[in-house]
Structures are given as structure tokens and as C-alpha cells.
N, C-alpha and C positions, 0 to 999 in steps of 0.2 A: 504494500500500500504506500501513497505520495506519505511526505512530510504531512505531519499533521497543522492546522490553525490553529490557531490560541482557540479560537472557541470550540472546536475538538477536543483538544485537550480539556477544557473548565468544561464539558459538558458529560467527559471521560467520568471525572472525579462526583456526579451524581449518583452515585452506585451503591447505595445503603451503608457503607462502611459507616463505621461506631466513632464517634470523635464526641468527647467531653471539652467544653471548655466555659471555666469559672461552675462549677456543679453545674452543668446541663449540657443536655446532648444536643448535637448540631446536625438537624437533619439535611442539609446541603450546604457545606462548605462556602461552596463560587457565594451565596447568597447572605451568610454571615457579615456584619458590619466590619469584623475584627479580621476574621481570617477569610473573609472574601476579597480583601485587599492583598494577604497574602499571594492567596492564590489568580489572582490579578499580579502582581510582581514576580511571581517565578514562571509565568506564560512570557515573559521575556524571550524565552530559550525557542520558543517556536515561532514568537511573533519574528522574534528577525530571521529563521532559515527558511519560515514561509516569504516573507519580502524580498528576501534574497536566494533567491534558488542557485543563482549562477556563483556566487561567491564561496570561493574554495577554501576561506579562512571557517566558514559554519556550517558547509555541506560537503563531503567528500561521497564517493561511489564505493557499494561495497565489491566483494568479486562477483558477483554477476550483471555490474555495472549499472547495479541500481541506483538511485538519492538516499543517501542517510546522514544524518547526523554525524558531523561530525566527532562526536563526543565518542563516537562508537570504533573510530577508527583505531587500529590496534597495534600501539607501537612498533614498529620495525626498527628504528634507529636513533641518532640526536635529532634529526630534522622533525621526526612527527612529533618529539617530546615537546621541543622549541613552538610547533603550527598550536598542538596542546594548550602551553602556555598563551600562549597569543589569543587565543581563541579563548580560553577564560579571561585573560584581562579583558580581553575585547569585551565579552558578555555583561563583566560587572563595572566597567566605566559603561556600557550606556541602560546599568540598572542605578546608576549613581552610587558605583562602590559597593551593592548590596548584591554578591554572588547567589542566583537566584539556587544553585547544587540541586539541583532535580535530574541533571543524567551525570553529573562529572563523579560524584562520590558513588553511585552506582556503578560506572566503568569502570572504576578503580578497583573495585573488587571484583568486578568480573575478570580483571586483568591476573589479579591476585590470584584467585580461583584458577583462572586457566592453567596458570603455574604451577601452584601446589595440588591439581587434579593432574596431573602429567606423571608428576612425583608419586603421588600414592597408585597410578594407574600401575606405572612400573614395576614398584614396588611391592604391591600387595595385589595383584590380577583386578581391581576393580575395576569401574567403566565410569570413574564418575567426569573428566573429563566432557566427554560425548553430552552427558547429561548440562553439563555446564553449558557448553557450545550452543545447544538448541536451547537452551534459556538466554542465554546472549542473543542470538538470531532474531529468537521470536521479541523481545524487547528493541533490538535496532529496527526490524522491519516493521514493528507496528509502533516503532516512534515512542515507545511511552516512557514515561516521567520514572525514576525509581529514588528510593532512598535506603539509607543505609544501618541498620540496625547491631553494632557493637559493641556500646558499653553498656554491660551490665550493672545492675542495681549494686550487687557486692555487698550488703552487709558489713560484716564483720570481714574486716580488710587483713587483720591475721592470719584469717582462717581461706584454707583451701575452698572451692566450690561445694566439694563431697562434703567438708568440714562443716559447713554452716547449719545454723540451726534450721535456721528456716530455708529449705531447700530448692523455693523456688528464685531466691533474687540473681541466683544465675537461671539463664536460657538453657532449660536441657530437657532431652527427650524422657516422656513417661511410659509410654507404652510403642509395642510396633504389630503392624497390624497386614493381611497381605497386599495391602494396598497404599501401605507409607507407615508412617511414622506421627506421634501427636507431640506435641512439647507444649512446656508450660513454662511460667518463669519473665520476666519483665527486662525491657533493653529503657536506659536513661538515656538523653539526650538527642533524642532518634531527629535528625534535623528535616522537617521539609517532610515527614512522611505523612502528614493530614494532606499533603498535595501529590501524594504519589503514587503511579499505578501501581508497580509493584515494589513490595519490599523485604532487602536482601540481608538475610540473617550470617552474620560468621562472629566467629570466637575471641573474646577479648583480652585472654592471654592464654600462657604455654598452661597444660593441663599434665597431670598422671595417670598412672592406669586409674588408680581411684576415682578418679574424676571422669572417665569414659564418657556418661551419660552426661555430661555438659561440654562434649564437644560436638556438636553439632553449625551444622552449617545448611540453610535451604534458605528458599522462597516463595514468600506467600503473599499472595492476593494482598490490597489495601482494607477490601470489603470481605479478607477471609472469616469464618464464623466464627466464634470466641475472640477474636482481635481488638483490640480498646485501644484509641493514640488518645494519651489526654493532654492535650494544647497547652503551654506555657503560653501565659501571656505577659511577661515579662520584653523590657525594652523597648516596645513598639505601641504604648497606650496612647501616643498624643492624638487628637484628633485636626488640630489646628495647622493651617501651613504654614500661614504666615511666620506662628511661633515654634515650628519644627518642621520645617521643608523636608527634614528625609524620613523621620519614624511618622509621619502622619500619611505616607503617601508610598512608602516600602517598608514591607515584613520578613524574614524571616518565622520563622515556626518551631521551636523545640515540642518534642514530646515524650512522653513516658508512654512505652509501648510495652503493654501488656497482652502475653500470650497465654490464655485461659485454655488449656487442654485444644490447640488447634492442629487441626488436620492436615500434613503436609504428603501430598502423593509422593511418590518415590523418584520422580521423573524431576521431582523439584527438592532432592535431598542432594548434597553436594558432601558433607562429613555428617558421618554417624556413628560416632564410638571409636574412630581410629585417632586414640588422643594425641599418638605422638606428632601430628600435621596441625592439632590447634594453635600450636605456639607459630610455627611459620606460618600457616595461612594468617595471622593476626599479625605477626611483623610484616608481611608481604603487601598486605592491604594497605599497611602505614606508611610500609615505602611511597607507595604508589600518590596515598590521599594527603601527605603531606608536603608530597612537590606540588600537586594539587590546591594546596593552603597558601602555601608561600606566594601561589601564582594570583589568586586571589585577593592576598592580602596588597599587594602593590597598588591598586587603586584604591585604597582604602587610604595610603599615606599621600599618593598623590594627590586626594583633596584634602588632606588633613597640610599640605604643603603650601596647596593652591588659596586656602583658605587665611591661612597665615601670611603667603603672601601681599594679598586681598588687603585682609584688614590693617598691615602696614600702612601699603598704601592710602588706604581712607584714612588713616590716621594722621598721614604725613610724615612720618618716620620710617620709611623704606630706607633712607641712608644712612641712618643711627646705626653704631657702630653694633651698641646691643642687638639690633633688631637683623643684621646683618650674620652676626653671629647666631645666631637659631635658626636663622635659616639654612645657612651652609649644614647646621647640623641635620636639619630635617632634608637636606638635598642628601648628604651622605648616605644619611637612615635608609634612603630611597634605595639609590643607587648600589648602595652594599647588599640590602637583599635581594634586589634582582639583578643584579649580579652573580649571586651566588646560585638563584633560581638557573639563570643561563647557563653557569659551569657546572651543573647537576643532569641537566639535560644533556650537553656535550658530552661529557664525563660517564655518560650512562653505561650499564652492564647489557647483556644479555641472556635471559633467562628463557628454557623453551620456546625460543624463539620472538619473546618479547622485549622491547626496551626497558629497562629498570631505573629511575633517576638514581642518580651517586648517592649513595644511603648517608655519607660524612656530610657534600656538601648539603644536602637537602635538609640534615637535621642542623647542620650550621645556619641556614637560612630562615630555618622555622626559629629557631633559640634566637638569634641576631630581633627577629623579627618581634616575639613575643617579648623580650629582654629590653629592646631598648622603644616596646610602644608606650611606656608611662612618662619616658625622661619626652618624649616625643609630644606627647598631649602636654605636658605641662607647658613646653614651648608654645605653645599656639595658647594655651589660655595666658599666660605671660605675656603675649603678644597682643592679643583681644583685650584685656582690662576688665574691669569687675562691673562693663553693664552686659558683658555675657549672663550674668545671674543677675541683678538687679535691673535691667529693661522693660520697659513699658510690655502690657500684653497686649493681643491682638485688640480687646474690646477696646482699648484705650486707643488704640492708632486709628481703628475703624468708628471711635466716635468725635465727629468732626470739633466740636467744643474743647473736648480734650485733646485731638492731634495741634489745632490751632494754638494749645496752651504750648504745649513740653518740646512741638519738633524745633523752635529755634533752640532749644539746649542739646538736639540730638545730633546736629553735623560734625563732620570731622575737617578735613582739607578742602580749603576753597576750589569749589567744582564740583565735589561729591552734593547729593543728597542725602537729607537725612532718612531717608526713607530706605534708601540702596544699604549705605552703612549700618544700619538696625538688621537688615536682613541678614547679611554676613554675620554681625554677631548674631545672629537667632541660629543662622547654619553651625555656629561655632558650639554654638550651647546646644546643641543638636546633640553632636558629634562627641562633645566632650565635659559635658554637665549636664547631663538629661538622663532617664532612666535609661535611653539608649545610650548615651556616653557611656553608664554604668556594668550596659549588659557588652558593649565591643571591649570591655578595660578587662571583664571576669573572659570574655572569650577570648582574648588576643594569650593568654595565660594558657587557659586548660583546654579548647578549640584543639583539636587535632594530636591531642598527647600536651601535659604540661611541663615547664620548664626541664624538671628531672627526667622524664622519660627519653627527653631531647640527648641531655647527658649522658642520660645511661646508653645512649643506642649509640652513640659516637667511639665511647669506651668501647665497647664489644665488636665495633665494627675496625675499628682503628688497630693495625697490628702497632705496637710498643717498640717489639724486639729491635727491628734493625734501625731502631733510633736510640735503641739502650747501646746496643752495640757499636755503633758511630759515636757516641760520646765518652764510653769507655776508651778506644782507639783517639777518640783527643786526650783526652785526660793520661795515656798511658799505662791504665789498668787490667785487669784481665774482666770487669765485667761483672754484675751480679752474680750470686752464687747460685 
């Protein structure tokens, strides 16, 4: 079938599925106040490869030389890693910085999957490859939306999976039947999947024999039966444009995905008990979703740059030596992580025949990036001044008695209006002291693996030895014992 419309799509997501949000259920999404906006901002992804069919950065052909989705196309090298990259930033500068992930975190695990089903194929006679393959196919070829379901609830962080009291806060299979498999058990953070047609269950860390029954991996329906997404509505409450240009007009969607004894056929089970593959299929997805992140997060600094810029200027202080120096830093900030994005793509492995980003630099990129987003916002409110928080509101600009009082205290440099320069700071206070400020500062952190896991994947990737050994040979020693 062609590329789907945006209204294809929103008309997809009418499909009975179970979505809670603030205690009530949402019996059609598209038509919700809150999360119809959402799902209005992640139609991004189809509204531009339907207006642009011909455009090779959003549409590629698969091997029988159909139109798909780009997102679907399947690494061979740096170049497709690089169109990859490009092709998300592209997506999220014209959602305003707001990556809509409705197929990119989905192909990422399919990527992942393809690789470690090859692996256990070899290894253990199974077939789940093949089963992978035709779950990819049939997702590229009918276009649909997916998201991604791997961090577990966890409990008691001590304790093992098998270990926990409570047995369901990991995802794990209860019963198998001859016709699949049921599981139970709840995934956190599940992003985008109140907007998604299907979604892709795999493992969120390495497991033991004990653990068997929580390694599991499949795909179910958005409207599977027992399925629950319950909507965070966190970061995206404003209604107002004037007073928040971007959380009143673009959403993202966190959920808590809960799997109440659901039915998965066997055609759509990818790991089921072979624990020794959860810990790689769960590192392998991260490779993938975290050059995916970093790629992402690029236009999120470049208006957090643009915006600083901005309101320099409206200020009249673009040449101030201060104000020269924050910026160079947020140019750098830029610059060094996509940079590092780029030498991670270049730099790529190849695994079963797929591209793999450079696992050092990508988790340098992702750290770089999460690490230094607070020194980053603080420049930019530094730069903006404290009527980013104390500004008139919209009812006050929109009542002509009151605009006529206050807007001669509101300009900045002769030229600007004061109505331009309010706006920028509103965008600023958007960005960076708004409930949305508050939810991209907790995500620029734990988004995609937090600071430590960054570290820790660097350590274990990173061989040591023949840097211990080069500095013993400077030093003249014989070396560690």
C-alpha cells in the first residue's frame, strides 16, 4: 500500500485501544483536547513523506522498489547512518524541536532484533529471525506508527526480576498456549505509544536462567485485549500560545503500559525464555536508539541557541562580552555533539549485515549531551532576565487597557517591538521554566539511558589494555600485575 496521510494515520488510531488519562478513559484519542494535539504533532512523520513523495531524505524504495518510509530503510553503511541522522533532525526542526518517535524508536529495535535473531537463529536452531523480518515488512509496507516498550517498572532495584516480590513489575511470560504465549507485567515510560499502531516489547536488561520467564520479546496490537497505556500528562499542560508557543501546540506522550495476561500469537514472539540474548538484545537496541537520541536532540539546542541568540539581540547586548561568551559556549555544546553524532555514524560496525553506530562515540555524544544540557539552559535564562518568569500573561497583552498600560515598559532595542521581544521571552520560558522546561531538564538526564549507564557502556566497550601498556613503555615499567 502508498505512504499513508496524516489522516490515515489519526483515523488508524480509532481502534478501541484502552488509554487512561487523569482517571478516565479516552474513547478516541485524535478527538481528546490533550492528547489529540498529540497525536496531531506526531502525524508530522506522514504529513511531510505524503507532500513529498519524491524527496529521498523521507522516502526511500524498499527491494521490490516500492515507496517507504524512510525510517524503514536498513543500515548498510556510514552513508545510510548519516541520511538516518539527517532525516531525524530534519523531522524534528520542522516539529519545532519536538521529535515526533513514532517509527525511529521502533526501527531501532527492529534493527536490534534482526541482529540478535540471527544470533540465537545460529545458535540455538530457532526461526525467530524470519518471524522478525515479516513483522518489519508488514509495518514498512503498511506504513504504521510503532513504539517502543522497554523499561520496566523494576520495583525493588536490588533484586533480580525472578527476585521481586511482586512478580509482575517486570514484563514476563505466564503461560504458553498452542497458539502463543500470554504475558503480564507493566513497561514505564513507553513514549508515543497512545499514538501507535503497533507496539514493540524487548528486555530491559541482561537476565539469568532464573529469570527465563522475563525474557521475553514480541509485538502487540495498540488495541491488543488486556492492554492499558495510561497517559502522563506531564510537561505539555499549557493551553495558551501566546504564553507557550511550543507545549501548547506540540506533545509528546509518556505512558505506563500495562500488560494484563495479553495474548501474543507466536508469529509475533521474537525471545521467549532464551535468557542468555536479553542482555544483548537490550544493549543492541540502545546502541541503535541512542544515536537515534543524540540525533534528535540537536535541534532541541539549536533553538535553545537561536533563542539566546534572539533575545540578545532584542536586548541590545549581542556585543557584550558576557553575552558573547554563552554563546560561543552554546555554539560549542552544538557543535561537539553533532559532531560526535557524525563520527559515530562514520565510525560504524557491522553486524549481520547491519550498520551499528560506534557504541564509545554515541554514548560520548549522548553523556556530552545530557551532561552539559543544565550549564546550557542556565545560559539562555542568564541571557533572557527574570521577565522570562515575571511577564505579563496573555489576558493582560490581549486586554487593550492593560496592553496600553505596561507595553511602553516592555521594549528592549530601539526597533524591536515590544510585543516581538515578550514573545521570545514566552518561547524562552517555554523551553526553560515551564512545566515543559521541567519535563526536557528530567529527560535530557534519564531519556535514553541516564548519565551512569552512559559510563558504564563506555567502560565495557572501551579496551584499557593497550593504553595501560603504552604508558607503562613511557614510564619504563613492566606494566600492571
Amino acid at each position: 500500500m502508498p505512504l499513508r496521510s496524516p489522516e490515515q494515520f489519526l483515523a488508524s488510531l480509532r481502534d478501541g485501544r484502552r488509554v487512561v488519562y487523569r482517571g478516565q478513559a479516552v474513547p478516541d484519542v485524535t478527538a481528546h483536547p490533550h492528547l489529540g494535539r498529540g497525536a496531531r504533532h506526531v502525524a508530522v512523520d506522514f504529513r511531510l513523506a505524503h507532500e513529498q513523495p519524491a524527496n529521498p531524505l523521507l522516502v526511500d524504495r524498499d527491494e521490490h522498489g516500492h515507496a517507504a518510509s524512510r525510517y524503514f530503510t536498513i543500515p548498510a553503511g556510514a552513508p545510510d547512518l548519516l541520511r538516518r541522522r539527517d532525516l531525524i533532525e530534519h523531522v524534528t526542526r520542522e516539529a519545532r524541536s519536538f521529535v515526533p518517535l513514532i517509527k525511529e524508536i521502533g526501527t531501532d529495535a527492529f534493527f536490534a532484533l534482526m541482529i540478535v535473531a540471527a544470533r540465537m537463529d545460529r545458535a540455538l536452531g530457532t526461526a525467530y529471525r524470519e518471524r522478525v523480518r515479516a513483522c518489519f515488512d508488514r509495518c514498512r509496507d503498511g506504513d504504521l506508527a510503532m513504539a517502543v516498550a522497554q523499561t520496566d517498572a523494576k520495583g525493588d532495584r536490588s533484586r533480580r526480576p525472578s527476585e521481586q516480590a511482586r512478580p509482575d513489575v517486570y514484563v514476563h511470560r505466564v503461560r504458553e498456549t498452542p497458539g502463543g504465549i500470554v504475558v503480564r507485567g507493566a513497561k514505564a515510560h513507553t513514549t508515543n505509544a497512545v499514538f501507535a499502531n503497533e507496539i514493540l516489547v524487548v528486555p530491559t536488561r541482561a537476565m539469568t536462567q532464573a529469570d527465563a520467564e522475563y525474557a521475553v520479546a514480541v509485538a502487540v496490537p495498540a488495541n491488543a485485549p488486556g492492554l492499558t497505556l495510561v497517559a502522563s500528562p506531564r510537561g505539555f499542560s499549557a493551553t495558551s500560545e501566546f504564553d507557550n508557543p511550543l507545549s501548547s501546540r506540540y506533545s509528546l506522550t509518556e505512558s505506563l503500559t500495562i500488560f494484563d495476561d495479553v495474548f501474543v500469537p507466536w508469529e509475533r514472539v521474537f525471545l521467549c525464555g532464551e535468557w542468555q540474548y536479553a542482555g544483548a538484545l537490550a544493549r543492541t537496541f540502545v546502541e541503535f536508539h541512542r544515536f537515534t537520541a543524540v540525533s534528535y536532540k540537536t535541534p532541541l539546542i539549536e533553538l535553545l541557541l537561536g533563542a539566546a541568540a534572539l533575545i540578545a539581540d532584542y536586548h541590545g547586548m549581542a556585543a557584550a562580552a558576557h553575552a558573547r561568551d554563552k554563546l560561543a559556549r552554546l555554539i560549542m555544546y552544538l557543535q561537539t555533539t553533532r559532531g560526535l553524532t557524525t563520527a559515530a555514524a562514520s565510525e560504524c560496525r557491522a553486524a549481520e549485515g547491519i550498520a551499528v553506530p560506534n557504541v564509545l562515540l554515541t554514548n560520548a555524544a549522548k553523556y556530552q549531551f545530557a551532561r552539559g544540557y543544565h550549564d546550557a539552559v542556565r545560559d539562555v535564562q542568564d541571557l533572557a532576565g527574570g521577565l522570562v518568569v515575571t511577564g505579563p500573561a496573555a489576558e493582560d497583552w490581549e486586554a487593550p487597557d492593560i496592553r496600553a498600560l505596561i507595553e511602553p515598559y516592555l521594549g528592549g532595542r530601539e526597533g524591536t517591538s515590544a510585543e516581538d521581544r515578550l514573545r521570545v521571552m514566552n518561547l524562552i520560558r517555554d523551553l526553560a521554566a515551564s512545566d515543559l522546561g521541567g519535563y526536557l531538564e528530567v529527560l535530557a538526564i534519564h531519556a535514553e539511558g541516564s548519565l551512569e549507564t552512559q559510563k558504564l557502556t563506555v567502560l565495557a566497550d572501551c579496551d584499557l589494555e593497550p593504553l595501560k601498556r603504552a604508558a607503562a613503555r613511557a614510564a619504563g615499567v613492566a606494566g600492571p600485575p
